[in-house]
C-alpha distance (Angstrom), angle and dihedral (degrees) to the residues before:
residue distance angle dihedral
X1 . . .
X2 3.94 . .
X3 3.43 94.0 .
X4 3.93 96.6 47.7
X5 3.73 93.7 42.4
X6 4.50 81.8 51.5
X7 3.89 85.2 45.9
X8 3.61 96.0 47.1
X9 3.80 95.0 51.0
X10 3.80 90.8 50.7
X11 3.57 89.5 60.4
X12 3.61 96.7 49.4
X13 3.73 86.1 49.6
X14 3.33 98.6 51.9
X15 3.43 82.3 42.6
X16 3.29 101.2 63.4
X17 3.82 94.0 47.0
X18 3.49 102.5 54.4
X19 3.78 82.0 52.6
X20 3.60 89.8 54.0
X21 4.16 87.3 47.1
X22 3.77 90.6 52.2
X23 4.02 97.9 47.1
X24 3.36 90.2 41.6
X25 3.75 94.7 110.4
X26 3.88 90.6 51.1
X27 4.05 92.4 55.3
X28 3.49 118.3 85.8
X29 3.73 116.9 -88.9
X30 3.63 124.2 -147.4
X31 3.83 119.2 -145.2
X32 3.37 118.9 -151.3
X33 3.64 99.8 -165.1
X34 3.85 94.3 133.7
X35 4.16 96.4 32.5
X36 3.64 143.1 -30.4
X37 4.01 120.7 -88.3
X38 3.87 115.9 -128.6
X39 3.66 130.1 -138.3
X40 3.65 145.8 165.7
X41 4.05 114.4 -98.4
X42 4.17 86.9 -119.4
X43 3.80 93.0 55.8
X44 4.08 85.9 52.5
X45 3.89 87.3 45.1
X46 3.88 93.5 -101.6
X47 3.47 137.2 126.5
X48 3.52 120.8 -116.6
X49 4.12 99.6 -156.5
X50 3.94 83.9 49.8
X51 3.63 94.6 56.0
X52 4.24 93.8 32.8
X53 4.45 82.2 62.3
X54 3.73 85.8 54.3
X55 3.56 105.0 43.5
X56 3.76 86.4 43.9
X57 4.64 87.9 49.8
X58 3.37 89.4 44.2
X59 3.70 93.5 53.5
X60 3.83 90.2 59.4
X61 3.81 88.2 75.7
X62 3.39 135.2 62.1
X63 3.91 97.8 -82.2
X64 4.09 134.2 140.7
X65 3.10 113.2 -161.6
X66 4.05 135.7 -1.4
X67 4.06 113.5 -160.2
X68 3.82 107.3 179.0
X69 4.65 106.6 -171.6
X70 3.79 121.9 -171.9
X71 3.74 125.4 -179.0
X72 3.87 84.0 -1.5
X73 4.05 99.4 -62.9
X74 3.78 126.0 97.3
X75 3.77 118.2 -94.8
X76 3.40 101.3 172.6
X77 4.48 123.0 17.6
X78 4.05 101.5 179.4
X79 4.38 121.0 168.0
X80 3.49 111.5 -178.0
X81 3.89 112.4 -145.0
X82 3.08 137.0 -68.4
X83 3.57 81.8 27.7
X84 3.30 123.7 79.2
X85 3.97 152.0 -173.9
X86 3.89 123.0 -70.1
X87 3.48 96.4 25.4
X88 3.68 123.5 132.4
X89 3.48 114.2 -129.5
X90 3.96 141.3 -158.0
X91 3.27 104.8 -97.2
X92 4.24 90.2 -174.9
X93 3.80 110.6 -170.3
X94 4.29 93.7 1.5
X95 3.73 76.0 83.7
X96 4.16 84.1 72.9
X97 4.49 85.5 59.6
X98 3.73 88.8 51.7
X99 3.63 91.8 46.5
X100 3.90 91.3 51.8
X101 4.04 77.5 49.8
X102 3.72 92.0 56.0
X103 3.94 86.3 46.4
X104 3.81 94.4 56.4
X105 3.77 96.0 46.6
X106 3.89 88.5 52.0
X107 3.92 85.6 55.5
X108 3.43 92.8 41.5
X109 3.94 92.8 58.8
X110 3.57 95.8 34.0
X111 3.56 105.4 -103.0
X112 3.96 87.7 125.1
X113 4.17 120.9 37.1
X114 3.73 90.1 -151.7
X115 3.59 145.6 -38.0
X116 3.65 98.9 -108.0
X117 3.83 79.7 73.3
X118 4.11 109.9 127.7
X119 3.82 107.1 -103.2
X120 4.26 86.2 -142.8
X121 3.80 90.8 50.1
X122 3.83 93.0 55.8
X123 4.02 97.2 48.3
X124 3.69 86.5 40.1
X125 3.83 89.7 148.7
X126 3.36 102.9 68.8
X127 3.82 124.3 84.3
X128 3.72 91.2 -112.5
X129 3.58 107.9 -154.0
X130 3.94 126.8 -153.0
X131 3.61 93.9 27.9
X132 3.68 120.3 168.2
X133 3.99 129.5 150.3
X134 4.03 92.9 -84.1
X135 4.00 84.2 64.6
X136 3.50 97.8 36.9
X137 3.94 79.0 57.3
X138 3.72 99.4 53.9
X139 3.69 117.0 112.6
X140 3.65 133.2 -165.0
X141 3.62 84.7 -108.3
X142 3.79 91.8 66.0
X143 3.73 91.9 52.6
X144 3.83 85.9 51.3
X145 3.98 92.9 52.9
X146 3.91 94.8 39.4
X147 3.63 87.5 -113.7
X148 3.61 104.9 111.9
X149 3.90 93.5 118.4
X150 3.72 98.2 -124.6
X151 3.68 114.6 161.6
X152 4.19 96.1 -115.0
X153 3.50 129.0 161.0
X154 4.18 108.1 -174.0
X155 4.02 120.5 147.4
X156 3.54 112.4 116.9
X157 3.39 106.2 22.5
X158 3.78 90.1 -115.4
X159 4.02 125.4 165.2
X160 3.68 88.0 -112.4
X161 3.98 94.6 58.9
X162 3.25 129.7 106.0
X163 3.95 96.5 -132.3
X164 4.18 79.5 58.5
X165 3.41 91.4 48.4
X166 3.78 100.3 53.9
X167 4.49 84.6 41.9
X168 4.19 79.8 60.1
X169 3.64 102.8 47.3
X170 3.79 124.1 96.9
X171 4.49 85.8 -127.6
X172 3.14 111.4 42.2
X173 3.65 86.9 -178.3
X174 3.37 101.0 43.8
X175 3.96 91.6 50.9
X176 3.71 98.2 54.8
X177 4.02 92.7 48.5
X178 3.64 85.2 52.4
X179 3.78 108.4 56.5
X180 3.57 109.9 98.3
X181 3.72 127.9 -105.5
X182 3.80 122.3 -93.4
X183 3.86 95.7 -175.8
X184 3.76 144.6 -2.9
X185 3.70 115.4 -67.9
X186 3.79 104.5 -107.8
X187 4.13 98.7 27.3
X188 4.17 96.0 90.1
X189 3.89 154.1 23.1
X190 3.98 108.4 -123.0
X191 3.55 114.1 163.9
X192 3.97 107.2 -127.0
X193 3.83 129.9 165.6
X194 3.71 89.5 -159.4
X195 4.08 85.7 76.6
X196 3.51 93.5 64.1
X197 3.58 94.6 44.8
X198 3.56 97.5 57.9
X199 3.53 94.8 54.0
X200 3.76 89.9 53.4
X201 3.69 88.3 57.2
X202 3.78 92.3 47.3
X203 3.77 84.9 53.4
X204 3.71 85.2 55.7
X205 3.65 94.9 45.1
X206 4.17 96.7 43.7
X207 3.96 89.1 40.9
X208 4.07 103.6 26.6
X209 3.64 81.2 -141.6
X210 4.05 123.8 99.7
X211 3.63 118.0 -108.6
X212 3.58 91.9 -102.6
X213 3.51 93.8 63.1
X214 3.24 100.6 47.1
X215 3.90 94.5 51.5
X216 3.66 79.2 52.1
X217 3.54 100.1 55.7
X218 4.25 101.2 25.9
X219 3.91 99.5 32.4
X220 4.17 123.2 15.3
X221 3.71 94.4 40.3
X222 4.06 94.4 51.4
X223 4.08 81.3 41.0
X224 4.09 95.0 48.3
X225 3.81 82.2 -127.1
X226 4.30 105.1 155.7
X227 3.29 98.9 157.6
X228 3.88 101.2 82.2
X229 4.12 125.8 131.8
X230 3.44 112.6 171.6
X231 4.36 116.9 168.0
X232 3.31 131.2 -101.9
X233 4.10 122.9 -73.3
X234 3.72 123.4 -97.8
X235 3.92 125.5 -109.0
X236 4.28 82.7 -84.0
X237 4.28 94.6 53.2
X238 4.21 92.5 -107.5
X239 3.25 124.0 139.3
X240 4.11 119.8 -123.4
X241 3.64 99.1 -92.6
X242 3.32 98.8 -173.7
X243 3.87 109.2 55.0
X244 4.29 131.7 -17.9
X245 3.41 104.3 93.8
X246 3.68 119.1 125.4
X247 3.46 125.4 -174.0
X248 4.22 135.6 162.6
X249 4.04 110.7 -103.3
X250 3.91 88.0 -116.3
X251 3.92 80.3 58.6
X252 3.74 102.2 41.9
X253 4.13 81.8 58.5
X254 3.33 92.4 62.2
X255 3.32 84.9 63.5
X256 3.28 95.3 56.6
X257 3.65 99.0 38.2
X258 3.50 86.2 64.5
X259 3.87 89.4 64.4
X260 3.50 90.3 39.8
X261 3.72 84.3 65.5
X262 4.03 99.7 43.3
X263 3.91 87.9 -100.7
X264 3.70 93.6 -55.9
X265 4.12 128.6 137.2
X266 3.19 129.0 -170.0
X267 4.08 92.1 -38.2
X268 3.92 92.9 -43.3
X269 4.24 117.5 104.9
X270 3.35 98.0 -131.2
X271 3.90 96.3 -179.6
X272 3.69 123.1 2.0
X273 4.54 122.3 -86.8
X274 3.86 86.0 -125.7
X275 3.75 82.8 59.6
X276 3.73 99.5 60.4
X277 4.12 93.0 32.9
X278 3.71 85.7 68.1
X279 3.78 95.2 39.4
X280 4.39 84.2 49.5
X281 3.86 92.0 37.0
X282 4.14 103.6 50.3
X283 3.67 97.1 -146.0
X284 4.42 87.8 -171.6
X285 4.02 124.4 51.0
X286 3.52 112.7 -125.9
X287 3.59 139.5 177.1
X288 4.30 126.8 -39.8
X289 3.61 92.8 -0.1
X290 3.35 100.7 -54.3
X291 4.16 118.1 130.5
X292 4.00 115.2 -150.5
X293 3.73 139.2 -147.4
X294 3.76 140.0 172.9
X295 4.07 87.3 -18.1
X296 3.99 92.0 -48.8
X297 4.13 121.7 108.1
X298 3.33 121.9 -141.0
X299 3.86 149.9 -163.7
X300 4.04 98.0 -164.6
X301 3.98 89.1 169.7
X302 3.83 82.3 65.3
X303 3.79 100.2 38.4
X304 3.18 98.9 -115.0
X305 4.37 148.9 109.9
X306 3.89 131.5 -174.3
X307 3.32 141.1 -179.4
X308 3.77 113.0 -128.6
X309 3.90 139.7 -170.2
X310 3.88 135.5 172.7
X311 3.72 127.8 -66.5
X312 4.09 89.2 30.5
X313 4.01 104.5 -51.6
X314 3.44 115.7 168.3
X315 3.54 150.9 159.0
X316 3.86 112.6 176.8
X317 3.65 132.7 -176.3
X318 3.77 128.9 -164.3
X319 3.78 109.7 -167.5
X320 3.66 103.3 -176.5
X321 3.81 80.9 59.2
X322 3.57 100.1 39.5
X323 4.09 88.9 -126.9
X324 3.56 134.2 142.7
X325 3.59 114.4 -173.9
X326 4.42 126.5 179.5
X327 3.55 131.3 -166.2
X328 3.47 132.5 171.0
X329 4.14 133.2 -177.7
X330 3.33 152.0 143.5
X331 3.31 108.9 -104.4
X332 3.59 132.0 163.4
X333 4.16 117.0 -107.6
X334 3.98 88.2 -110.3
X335 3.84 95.3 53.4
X336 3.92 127.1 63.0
X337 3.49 136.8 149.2
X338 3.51 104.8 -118.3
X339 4.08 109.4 -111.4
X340 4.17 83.1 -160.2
X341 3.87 90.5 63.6
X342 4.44 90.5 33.3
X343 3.82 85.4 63.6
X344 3.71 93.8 47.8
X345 4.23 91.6 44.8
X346 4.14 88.6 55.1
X347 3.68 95.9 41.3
X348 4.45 84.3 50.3
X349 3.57 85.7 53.3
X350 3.76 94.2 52.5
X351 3.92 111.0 88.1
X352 3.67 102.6 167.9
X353 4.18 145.6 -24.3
X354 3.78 81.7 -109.1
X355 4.05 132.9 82.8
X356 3.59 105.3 -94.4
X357 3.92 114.1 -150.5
X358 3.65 120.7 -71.8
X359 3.98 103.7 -84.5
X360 4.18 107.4 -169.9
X361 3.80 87.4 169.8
X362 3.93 90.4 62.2
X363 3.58 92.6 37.9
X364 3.87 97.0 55.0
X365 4.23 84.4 50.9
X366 3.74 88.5 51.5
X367 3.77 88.8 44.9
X368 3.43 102.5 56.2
X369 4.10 96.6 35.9
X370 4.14 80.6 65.9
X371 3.70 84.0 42.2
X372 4.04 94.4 59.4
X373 3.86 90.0 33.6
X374 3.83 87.6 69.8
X375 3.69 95.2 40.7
X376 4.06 111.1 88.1
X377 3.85 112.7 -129.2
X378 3.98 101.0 -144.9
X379 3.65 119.5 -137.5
X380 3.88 119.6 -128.0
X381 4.05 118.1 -74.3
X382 4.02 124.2 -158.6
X383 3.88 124.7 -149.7
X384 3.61 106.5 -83.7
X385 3.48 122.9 -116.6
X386 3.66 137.3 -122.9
X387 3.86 99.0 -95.8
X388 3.35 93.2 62.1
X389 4.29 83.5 74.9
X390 4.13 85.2 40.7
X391 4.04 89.5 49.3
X392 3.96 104.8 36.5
X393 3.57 116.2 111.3
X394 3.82 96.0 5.7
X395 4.13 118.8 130.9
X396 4.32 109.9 -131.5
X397 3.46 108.4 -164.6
X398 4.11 128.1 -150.7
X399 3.87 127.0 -149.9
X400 3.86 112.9 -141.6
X401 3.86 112.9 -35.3
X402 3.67 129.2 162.1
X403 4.03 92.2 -105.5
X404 3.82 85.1 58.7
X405 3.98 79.6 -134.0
X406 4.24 102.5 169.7
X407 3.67 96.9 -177.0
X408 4.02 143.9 -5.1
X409 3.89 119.8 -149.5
X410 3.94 128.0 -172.2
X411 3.36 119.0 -158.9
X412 4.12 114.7 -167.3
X413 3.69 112.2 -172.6
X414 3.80 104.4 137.2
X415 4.03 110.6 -99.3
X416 3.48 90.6 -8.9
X417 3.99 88.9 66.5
X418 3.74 112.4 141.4
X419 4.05 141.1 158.1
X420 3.52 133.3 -143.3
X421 4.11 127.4 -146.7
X422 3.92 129.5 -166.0
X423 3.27 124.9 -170.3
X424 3.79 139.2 169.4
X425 4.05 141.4 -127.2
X426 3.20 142.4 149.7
X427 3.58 90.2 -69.4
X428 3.92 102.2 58.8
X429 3.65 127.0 -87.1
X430 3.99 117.5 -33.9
X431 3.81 117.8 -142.4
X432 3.89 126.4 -151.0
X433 3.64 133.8 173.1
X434 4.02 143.9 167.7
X435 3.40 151.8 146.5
X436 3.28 134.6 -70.3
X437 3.86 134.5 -138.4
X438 4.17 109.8 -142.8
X439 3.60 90.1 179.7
X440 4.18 113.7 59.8
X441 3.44 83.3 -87.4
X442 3.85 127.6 106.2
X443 3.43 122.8 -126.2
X444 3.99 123.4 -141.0
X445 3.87 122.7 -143.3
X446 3.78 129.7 -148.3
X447 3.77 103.9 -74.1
X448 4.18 102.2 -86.0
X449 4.14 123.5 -160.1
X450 3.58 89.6 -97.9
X451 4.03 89.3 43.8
X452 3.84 145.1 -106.6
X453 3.66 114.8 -26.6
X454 3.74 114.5 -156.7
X455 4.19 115.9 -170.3
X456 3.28 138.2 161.0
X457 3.82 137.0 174.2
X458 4.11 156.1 -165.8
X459 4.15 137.7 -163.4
X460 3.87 94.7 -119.5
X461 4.14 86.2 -177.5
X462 4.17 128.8 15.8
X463 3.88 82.1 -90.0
X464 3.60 114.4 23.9
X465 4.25 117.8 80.4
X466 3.73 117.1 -175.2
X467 3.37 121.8 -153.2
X468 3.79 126.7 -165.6
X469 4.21 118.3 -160.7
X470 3.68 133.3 -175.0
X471 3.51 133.4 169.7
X472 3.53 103.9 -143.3
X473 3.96 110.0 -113.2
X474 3.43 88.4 25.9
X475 4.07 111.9 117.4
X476 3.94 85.2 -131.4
X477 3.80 156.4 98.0
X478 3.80 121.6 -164.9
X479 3.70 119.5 -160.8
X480 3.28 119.7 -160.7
X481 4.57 118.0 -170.0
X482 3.61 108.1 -176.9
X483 3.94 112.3 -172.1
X484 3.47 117.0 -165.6
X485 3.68 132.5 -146.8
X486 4.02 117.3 174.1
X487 4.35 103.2 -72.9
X488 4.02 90.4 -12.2
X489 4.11 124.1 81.0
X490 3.71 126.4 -178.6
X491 4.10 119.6 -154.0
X492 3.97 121.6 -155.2
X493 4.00 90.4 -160.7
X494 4.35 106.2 -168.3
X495 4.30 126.1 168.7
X496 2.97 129.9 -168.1
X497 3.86 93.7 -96.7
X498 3.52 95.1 63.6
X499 3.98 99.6 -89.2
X500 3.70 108.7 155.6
X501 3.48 125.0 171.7
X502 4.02 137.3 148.5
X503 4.00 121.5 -141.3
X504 3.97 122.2 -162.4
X505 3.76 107.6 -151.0
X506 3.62 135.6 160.7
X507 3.97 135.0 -163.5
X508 3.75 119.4 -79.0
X509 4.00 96.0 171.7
């Protein structure tokens, strides 16, 4: 009888939610144009102990932030330090979802008849090279679905890829359309950045603005988004269509809020419902489970879609829940936390599409896991040693290296630490500077045109100091080892993309 009474109550539950999915349009739906609204989890029907164990597990990796939205207010808001509220952030390849966004709003206002529309038709003025009838039978559709059959090798962002290849070539545009075809457009999933980028430069070529105006004008204006950084253009005015958006979490669920709400704001269609069906439904199976659609990945056995990006990016919605949740990070390419078992942690918390009772036990756990999320946990520091007096303020400069790093300075004055880092282009000599944090703990700068850099460092021998660097918003750690021996200094540089390089340098002042 347990077990059919346990059964039974299921049902109704899931009853009651897939009620609450279907009337979803006839509920009142808040817009948060201007700002998010803010509520406790039990008001949404959540449970705040649930979601303080998550915010606490995620925090064990390598995340940001953690922004958890039911019935369009904010449940849970959580920035892990150093970083830290109102902050744009890198969004890396979740620039491909808003891309597919830009896409549907140039259907929606005509600016594209369909996307069944042959890709080689509608750059018919360029001397399209490699053409043979499985490209003359790629549609925009295929670019949308990663399924154009463009021969693509991209991975590990090596020199020999082609992803690197099309980054070094003086048309970007022009290089992806002519790589040859490896299969017919339709027939299989292949991950390939070039997509993207072609539909930024149709954008351009439909609009004869860049991407990133457009969005501006057609998608983060209507949204109240203002927190957008997006690159600069390529020799040909298009927008990087493939990654180099950044946007604040409250921002990047806008995004999602507007496929919460079938691509509807406040009364205007923004993009059309067929749109987000096939970004919720997955038509194409990808890669680890995931389905895909119109640049979006999908699980649809659990309900739920997400657009995701490298080092942990992601903006998630759960319809049948009414939840949008964002996370971004820096993690390394062999860590994640798994979106599969994210979905399943929200949809534990959930306990019904009703208020639950007020629950100030729950709340003070939720509370104070934000609480310790923002509060840096400082690794271990040694006594430093006497070089540090002998180094401080000297300049070390590099010959030629592949981080076009001209010289290192360390600067050792107690809290006031800082270092200094020159490098050189093709536009002169670069300089950047910061603090450093002595003590486990990093230290912010003054915000800088290319943002805040946070650092902080430790002697891990008498002659090696480490130094770790971020840029807050950036999807990246820099670690810096500089060993010293007498006038000469070695540097083991390594990112979080899997940069490594070593520089020889030696003191010039």
């Amino acid at each position: 009888m347990l077990i059919v009474a346990v059964v039974v109550a299921s049902l109704r539950a899931f009853g009651s939610f897939a009620a609450a999915a279907e009337n979803q349009d006839t509920q009142e739906v808040l817009w948060p144009t201007k700002s998010w609204q803010t509520s406790s989890p039990e008001e949404q029907g959540m449970d705040s102990a649930s979601l303080a164990r998550l915010v606490e597990a995620v925090g064990t990796y390598k995340q940001d932030s953690l922004t958890i939205i039911r019935h369009g207010r904010i449940v849970a808001d959580v920035y892990y330090a150093p970083y830290v509220p109102g902050v744009s952030h890198d969004l890396r390849s979740v620039t491909k979802s808003v891309v597919s966004t830009l896409t549907a709003i140039l259907l929606e206002k005509g600016g594209l008849d369909n996307v069944d529309h042959s890709v080689v038709d509608l750059f018919s003025d360029k001397q399209i090279q490699n053409i043979d009838a499985r490209k003359k039978a790629m549609t925009v559709q295929n670019l949308l679905d990663m399924t154009s059959g463009i021969e693509w090798v991209e991975k590990l962002y090596t020199p020999g890829e082609t992803i690197m290849k099309m980054y070094d070539s003086a048309n970007r545009t022009a290089f992806v359309l002519n790589q040859p075809m490896a299969d017919a457009p339709g027939s299989t999933f292949q991950y390939n950045s070039g997509n993207p980028y072609l539909l930024s430069a149709l954008i351009t070529k439909r609009t004869g603005q860049s991407a990133f105006e457009y969005a501006t004008k057609e998608l983060f204006e209507p949204l109240g988004i203002k927190s957008a950084k997006w690159g600069k253009v390529d020799a040909q005015g298009v927008t990087d269509g493939e990654a180099g958006l950044s946007l604040s979490p409250h921002d990047m669920a806008r995004i999602g809020y507007l496929y919460l709400r079938n691509g509807r704001w406040e009364g205007r269609q923004i993009i059309p419902s067929s749109w987000v069906e096939r970004a919720k439904s997955g038509p194409v199976a990808a890669t680890f489970g995931f389905h895909y659609g119109n640049l979006w990945w999908s699980y649809p056995e659990k309900g739920a879609y997400m657009a995701r990006g490298r080092h942990s990016q992601l903006i998630l919605v759960i319809p049948k829940f009414d939840i949008i949740v964002v996370m971004t990070g820096f993690l390394n390419d062999t860590e994640f936390y798994s979106a599969s078992s994210l979905i399943d942690d929200i949809s534990s918390a959930v306990r019904s599409d009703q208020p639950l009772p007020d629950n100030p036990v729950a709340q003070a756990l939720l509370a104070k896991a934000v609480h310790r999320a923002a509060e840096e946990k400082p690794y271990a520091v040694v006594n430093t040693p006497e070089l540090a007096k002998v180094i401080s303020g000297k300049v070390y400069s590099f010959i030629d290296n592949k981080l076009r790093v001209k010289s290192f300075t360390l600067n050792f004055y107690g809290s006031d630490s800082s270092w200094v880092i020159t490098t050189y282009g093709g536009n002169g000599n670069n300089r950047f500077s910061g603090l450093v944090g002595l003590d486990g703990l990093y230290r912010k700068s003054p915000p800088a045109p290319y943002g805040i850099n946070a650092a902080r460092g430790r002697w891990t021998s008498e002659h090696t100091f480490v130094m770790e660097r971020r840029i807050l918003g950036h999807s990246e750690t820099q670690t810096w080892a500089l060993t010293f021996d007498g006038d000469k200094v070695t540097v083991n540089f390594e990112n979080t993309d899997g940069l490594k390089a070593e520089l020889h340098g030696e003191r010039s002042e």
